[in-house]
C-alpha positions in Angstrom: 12.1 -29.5 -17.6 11.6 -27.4 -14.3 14.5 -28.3 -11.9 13.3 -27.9 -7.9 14.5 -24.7 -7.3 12.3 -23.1 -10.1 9.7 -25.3 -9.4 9.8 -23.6 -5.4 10.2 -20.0 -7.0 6.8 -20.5 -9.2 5.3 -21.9 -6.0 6.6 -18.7 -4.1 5.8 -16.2 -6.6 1.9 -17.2 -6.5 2.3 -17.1 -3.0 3.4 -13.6 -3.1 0.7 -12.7 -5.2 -2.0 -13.7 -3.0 -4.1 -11.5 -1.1 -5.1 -12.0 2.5 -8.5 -10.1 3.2 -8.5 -9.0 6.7 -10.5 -6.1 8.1 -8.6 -3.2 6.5 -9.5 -4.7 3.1 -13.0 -4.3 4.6 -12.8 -0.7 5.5 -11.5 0.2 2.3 -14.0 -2.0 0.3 -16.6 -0.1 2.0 -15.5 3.7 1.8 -14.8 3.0 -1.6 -18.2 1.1 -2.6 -19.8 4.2 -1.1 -18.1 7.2 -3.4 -18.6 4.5 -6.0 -22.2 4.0 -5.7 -22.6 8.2 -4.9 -21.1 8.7 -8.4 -22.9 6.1 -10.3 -26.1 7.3 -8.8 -25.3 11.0 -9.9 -24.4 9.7 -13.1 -27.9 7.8 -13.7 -29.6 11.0 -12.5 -27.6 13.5 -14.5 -26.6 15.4 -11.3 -23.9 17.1 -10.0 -23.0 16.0 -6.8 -19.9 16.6 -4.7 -17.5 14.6 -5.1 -15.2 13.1 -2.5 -11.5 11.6 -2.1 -10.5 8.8 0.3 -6.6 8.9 1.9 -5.2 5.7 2.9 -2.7 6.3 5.7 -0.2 4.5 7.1 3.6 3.8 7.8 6.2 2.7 5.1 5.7 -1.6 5.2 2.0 -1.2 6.6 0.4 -2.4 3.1 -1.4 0.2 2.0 0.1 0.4 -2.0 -0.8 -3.4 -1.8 -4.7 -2.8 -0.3 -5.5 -0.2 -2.3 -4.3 -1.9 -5.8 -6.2 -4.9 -4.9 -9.5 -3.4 -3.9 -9.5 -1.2 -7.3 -8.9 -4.1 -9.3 -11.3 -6.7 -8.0 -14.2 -4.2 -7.1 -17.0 -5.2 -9.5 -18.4 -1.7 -9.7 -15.5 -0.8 -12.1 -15.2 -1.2 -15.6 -11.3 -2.5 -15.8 -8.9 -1.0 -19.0 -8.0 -3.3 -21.3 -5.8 -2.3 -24.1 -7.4 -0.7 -27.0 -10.0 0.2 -24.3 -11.1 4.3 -24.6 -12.8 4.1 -21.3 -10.3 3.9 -18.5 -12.6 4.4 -14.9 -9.3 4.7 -12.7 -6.1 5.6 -13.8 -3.1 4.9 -10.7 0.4 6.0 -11.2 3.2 6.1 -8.6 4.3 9.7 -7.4 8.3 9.9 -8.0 10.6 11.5 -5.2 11.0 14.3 -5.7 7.8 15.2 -7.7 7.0 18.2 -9.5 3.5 19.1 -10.6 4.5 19.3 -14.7 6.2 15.8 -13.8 3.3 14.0 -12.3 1.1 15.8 -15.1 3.3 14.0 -17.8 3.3 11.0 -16.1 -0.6 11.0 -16.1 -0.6 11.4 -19.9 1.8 8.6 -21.1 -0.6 6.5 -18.8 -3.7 7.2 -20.4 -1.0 6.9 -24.1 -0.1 10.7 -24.2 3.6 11.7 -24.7 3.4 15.0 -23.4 5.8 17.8 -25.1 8.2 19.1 -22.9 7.5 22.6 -23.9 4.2 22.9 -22.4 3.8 24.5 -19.7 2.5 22.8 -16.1 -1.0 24.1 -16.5 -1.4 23.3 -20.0 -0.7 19.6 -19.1 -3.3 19.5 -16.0 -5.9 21.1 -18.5 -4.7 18.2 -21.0 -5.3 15.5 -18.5 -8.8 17.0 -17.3 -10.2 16.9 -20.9 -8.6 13.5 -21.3 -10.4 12.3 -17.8 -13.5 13.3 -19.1 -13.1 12.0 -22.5 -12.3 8.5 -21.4 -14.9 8.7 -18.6 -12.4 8.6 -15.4 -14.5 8.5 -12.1 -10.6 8.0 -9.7 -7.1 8.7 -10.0 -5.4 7.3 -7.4 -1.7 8.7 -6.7 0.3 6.2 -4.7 3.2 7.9 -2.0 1.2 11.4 -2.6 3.3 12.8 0.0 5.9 13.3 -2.2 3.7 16.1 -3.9 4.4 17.9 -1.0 8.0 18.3 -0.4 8.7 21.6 -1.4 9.3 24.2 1.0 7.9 26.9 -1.3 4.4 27.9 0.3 3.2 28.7 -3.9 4.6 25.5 -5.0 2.2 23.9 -2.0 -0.6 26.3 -2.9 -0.5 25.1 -6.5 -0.5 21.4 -5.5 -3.3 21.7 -3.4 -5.3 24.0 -6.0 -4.6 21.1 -8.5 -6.0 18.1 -6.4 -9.0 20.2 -5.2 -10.0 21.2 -9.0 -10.3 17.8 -9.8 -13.0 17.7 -7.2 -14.6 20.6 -7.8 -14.4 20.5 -12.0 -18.2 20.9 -12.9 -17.8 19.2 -16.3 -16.6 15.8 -15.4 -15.0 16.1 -11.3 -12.7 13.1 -10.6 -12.6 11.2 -7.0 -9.4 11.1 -6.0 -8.1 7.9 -4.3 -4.4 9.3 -2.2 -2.4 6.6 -0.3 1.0 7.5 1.2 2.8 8.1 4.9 1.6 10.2 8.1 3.5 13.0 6.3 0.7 12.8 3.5 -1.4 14.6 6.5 0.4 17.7 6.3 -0.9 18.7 2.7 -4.3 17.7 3.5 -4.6 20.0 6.3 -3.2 22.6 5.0 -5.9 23.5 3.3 -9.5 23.2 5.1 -11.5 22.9 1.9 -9.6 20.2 0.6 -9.5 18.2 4.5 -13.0 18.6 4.5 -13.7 16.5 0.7 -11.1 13.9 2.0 -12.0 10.8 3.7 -9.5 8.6 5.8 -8.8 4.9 5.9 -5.8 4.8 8.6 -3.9 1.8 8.7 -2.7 1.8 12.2 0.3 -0.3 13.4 -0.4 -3.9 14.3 0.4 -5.8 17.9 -0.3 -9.2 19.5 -2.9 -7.7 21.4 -5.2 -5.9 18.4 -4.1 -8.6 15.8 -3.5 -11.9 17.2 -6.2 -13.5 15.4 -5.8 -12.4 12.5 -2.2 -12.7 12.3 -2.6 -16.6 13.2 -5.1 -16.6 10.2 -2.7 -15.6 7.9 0.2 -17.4 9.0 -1.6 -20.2 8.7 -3.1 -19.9 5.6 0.3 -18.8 4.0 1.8 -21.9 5.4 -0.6 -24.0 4.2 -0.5 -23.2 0.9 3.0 -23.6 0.5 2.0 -27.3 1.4 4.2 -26.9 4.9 3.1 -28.0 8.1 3.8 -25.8 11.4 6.5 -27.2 13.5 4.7 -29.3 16.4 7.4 -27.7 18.6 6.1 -24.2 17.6 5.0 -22.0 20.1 2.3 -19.7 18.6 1.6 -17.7 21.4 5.4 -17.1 21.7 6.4 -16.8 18.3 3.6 -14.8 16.6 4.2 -11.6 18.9 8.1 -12.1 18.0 7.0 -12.3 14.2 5.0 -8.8 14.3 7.9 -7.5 16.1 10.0 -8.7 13.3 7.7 -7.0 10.9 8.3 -3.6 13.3 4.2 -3.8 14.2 3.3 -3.1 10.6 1.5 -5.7 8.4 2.8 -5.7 5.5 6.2 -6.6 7.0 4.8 -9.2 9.0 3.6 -11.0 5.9 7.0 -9.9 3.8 8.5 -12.0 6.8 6.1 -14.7 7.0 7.4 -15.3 2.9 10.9 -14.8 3.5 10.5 -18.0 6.6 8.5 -19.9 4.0 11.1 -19.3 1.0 14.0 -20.7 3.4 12.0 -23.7 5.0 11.1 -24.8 0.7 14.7 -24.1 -0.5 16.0 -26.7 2.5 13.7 -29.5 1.4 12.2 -28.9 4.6 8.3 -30.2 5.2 7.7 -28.6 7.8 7.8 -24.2 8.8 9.7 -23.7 12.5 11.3 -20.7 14.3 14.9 -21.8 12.7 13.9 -20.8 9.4 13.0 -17.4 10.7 16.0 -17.2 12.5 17.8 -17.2 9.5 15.6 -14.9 7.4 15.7 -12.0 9.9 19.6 -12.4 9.8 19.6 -12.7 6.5 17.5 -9.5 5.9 19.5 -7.3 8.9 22.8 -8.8 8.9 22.2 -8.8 13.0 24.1 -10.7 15.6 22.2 -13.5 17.7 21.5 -11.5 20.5 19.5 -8.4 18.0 17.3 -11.1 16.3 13.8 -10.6 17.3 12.6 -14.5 16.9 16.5 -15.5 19.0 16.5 -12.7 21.6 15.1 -13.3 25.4 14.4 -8.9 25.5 13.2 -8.7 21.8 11.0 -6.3 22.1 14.0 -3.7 23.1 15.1 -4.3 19.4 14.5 -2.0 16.8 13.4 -4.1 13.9 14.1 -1.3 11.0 17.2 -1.0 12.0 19.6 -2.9 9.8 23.6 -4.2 9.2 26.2 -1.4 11.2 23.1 0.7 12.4 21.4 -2.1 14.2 20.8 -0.9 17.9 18.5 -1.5 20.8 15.8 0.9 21.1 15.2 2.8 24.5 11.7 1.2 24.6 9.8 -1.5 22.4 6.6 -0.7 21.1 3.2 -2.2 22.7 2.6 -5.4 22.3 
């Protein structure tokens, strides 16, 4: 028999799991229905067409690993592995700091069930995974925190990484979309190279305020409260204490809703029915380690605080950002 507390943690692990659709979701949906539907079309036809990459961009905590897995595995459009599956549509794997080519290469093979030999070479493995792309009928490969690819200070280690990504376009046999998500920093490698900027689309996931996201930042605090079967404190401000959670969240959104669970997990494990401003007292200073007076949802000046900032290292910034 389930005591309480593991009976809260199931509740707060499907809560965790749930997906808020908002209007990035929608931006992505779209550019990604679009190369989609150009490469299904092209299929039909028997054409080759130029094929296209999307770059989801945005700051550490804004979501984007989240968005991106989400719309590539509810999009109807593609055919989803199963195990024992040949046909894979999208293969995603998680760029390591610090990356090498021959690494990521390797990587790509033990996804699609390839343990790669250690011996080979860097471009014998890339030439592995392109006949193994086009033999299980891959349309994307999405590499999540791409920027690490791009690290090296050695302009023919860059070269070669770019070269890489844009022969997966440009492959006449079987080209691959590529789908990349990662930080502002991901920018650099794709303007180093103009042919490669120009076959790249962007989805930028922008930092969040009160002003550009109020609505929707109600909507999903809200709904998150709701189905953890709490009821917002009557006392609660909303107008006051939403801005103070996006400042919490340091203006990014997957923060804010990191936050939003972290309130909700301390109002369940007190037995308490209803979600207030204590409970998110307590999880900020549980997260940063902060004193009173550096707590974004205690502090009269909060937007002075920097939210990142954590433990020993916890300062006030020169300047808040923009609410």
């Amino acid at each position: 028999m389930m005591n309480d507390s593991t009976e809260i943690h199931l509740r707060l692990a499907k809560l965790r799991s749930r997906f808020v659709k908002n209007d990035r979701f929608d931006r992505l949906w779209q550019e990604f229905d679009d190369h989609l539907n150009r490469r299904r079309a092209a299929l039909t036809l028997g054409l080759e067409e130029e094929v296209r990459g999307i770059a989801v961009v945005g700051a550490s905590g804004s979501g984007k690993s989240t968005l991106v897995k989400h719309v590539l595995k509810t999009h109807p459009g593609i055919v989803q592995h199963h195990a024992g599956d040949n046909k894979v549509e999208i293969v995603r794997i998680l760029v390591p700091s610090p990356a090498t080519l021959k690494g990521v290469g390797s990587t790509i093979l033990r996804t699609l069930g390839f343990d790669p030999m250690r011996s080979k070479p860097s471009g014998a493995i890339w030439d592995q995974v392109r006949c193994l792309f086009q033999e299980r009928q891959t349309l994307f490969l999405h590499l999540d925190e791409a920027q690490h690819l791009f690290t090296s200070k050695n302009s023919n280690v860059q070269m070669d990484v770019v070269n890489t990504l844009k022969t997966f376009l440009n492959t006449d046999d079987w080209p691959v979309g590529l789908i990349l998500s990662g930080t502002p920093d991901m920018m650099v490698m794709l303007n180093s190279d103009e042919q490669l900027q120009r076959r790249i689309d962007i989805v930028n996931l922008e930092a969040v305020s009160w002003n550009s996201y109020a609505t929707e930042t109600e909507v999903v605090f809200r709904t998150y409260a709701e189905k953890a079967g709490l009821e917002i404190c009557a006392q609660l401000d909303l107008n006051e204490f939403l801005p103070r959670l996006i400042h919490s969240g340091s203006n990014e959104f997957g923060l804010t809703i990191e936050m939003i669970l972290r309130g909700i997990e301390l109002a369940l494990l007190s037995g308490s029915r209803t979600l207030g401003a204590a409970h998110f007292i307590e999880a900020f200073y549980r997260k940063s380690g902060c004193m009173l007076g550096l707590n974004p949802f205690a502090a009269s000046d909060y937007l002075a605080i920097d939210a990142r900032a954590v433990l020993g290292s916890m300062q006030l910034s020169r300047m808040g950002r923009n609410q």
